[in-house]
C-alpha positions, 0 to 999 in steps of 0.5 A, a space after each residue: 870825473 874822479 878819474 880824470 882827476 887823477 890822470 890829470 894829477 899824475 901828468 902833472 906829478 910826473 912833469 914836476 918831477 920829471 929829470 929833465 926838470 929836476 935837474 935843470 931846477 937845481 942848475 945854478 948859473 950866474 954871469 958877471 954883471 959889474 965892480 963896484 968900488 965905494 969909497 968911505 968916511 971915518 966910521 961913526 961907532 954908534 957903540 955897543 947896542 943890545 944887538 952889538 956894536 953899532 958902526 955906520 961907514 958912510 959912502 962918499 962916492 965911488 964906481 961901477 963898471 960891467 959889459 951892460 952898465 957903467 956909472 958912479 956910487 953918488 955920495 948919499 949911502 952908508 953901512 950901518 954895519 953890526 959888530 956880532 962878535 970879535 970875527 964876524 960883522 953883518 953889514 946892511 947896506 944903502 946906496 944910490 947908483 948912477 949910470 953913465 946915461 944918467 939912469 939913477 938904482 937904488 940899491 941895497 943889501 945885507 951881507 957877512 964880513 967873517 975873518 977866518 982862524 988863517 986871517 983870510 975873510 969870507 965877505 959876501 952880500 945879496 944886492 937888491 936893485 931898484 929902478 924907474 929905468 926903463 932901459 935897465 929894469 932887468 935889474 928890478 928882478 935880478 937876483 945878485 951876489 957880491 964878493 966884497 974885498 976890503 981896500 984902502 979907504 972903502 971896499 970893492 966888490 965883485 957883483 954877480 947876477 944869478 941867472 
C-alpha cells in the first residue's frame, strides 16, 4: 500500500511540475475586451480623513465599446477616490453598465493614479463584473485590467481581459 502511495505521489509531483505545465502557468495572455469612457460631476472633498483626503467624483453617464459588447455607464456610480499623498491616489470605484441589448453589470474596481517625476502618470485598475445575464455571464469569472487616461470632463480607460 505504502508503495502505491508513493507512486501515486510521484506522477502527480512530476505532472504538477512537468515544463509543459510550468511554462504554460506562467504565460500570461490577455485580449482586449472594450473602452469605457465616464463622464464626472464636480468633486465632492469630503477633506482630510485619518486615511487621506477624501474626493468622491461622481458618474454621470458615459459608454463602452468592444467586439462583444457595447452600451452606456448609467448615471448612478462614482470614485470614492483617496488622496495618499501629493503623487499618488487609489481609487475605488462603483458603476452600473448598461448593454446596448438592455443587459444591466454592475461593476466595480480599486486601482492607482501615480504621477510620475517627468509628469506622466501610471492609472491602472482591476475591474469586477457582475451580472444576471445570461448572454454575458462570462464576465462573472473574467479577470480584467484597465489602463485609465484622464480626459476633460471624466476619464476613459482601456479595459483588458486576462485570458
Amino acid at each position: 500500500m505504502n508503495k502505491l502511495i508513493t507512486i501515486c505521489t510521484l506522477l502527480l509531483f512530476s505532472f504538477i511540475y512537468s515544463s509543459k505545465t510550468y511554462g504554460q502557468e506562467l504565460e500570461l495572455k490577455y485580449e482586449f475586451l472594450c473602452d469605457i469612457t465616464a463622464t464626472l460631476d464636480n468633486p465632492i472633498d469630503v477633506g482630510q480623513t485619518p486615511y487621506g483626503q477624501r474626493v468622491i467624483y461622481p458618474v454621470n453617464g458615459g459608454s463602452f465599446e468592444g467586439p462583444k459588447i457595447k452600451g452606456k455607464v448609467l448615471a448612478n456610480g462614482g470614485d470614492w477616490l483617496l488622496r495618499l499623498d501629493s503623487t499618488t491616489s487609489k481609487l475605488d470605484v462603483r458603476a452600473v453598465l448598461e448593454t446596448e441589448d438592455g443587459e444591466l453589470i454592475y461593476t466595480y474596481y480599486e486601482g492607482f493614479i501615480h504621477e510620475n517625476s517627468d509628469g506622466s502618470y501610471y492609472f491602472r485598475t482591476n475591474p469586477v463584473f457582475q451580472t444576471s445575464s445570461k448572454k454575458y455571464k462570462w464576465l462573472n469569472h473574467t479577470i480584467a485590467v484597465g489602463v485609465g487616461k484622464i480626459i476633460d470632463g471624466g476619464v476613459t480607460y482601456k479595459i483588458y481581459v486576462i485570458k
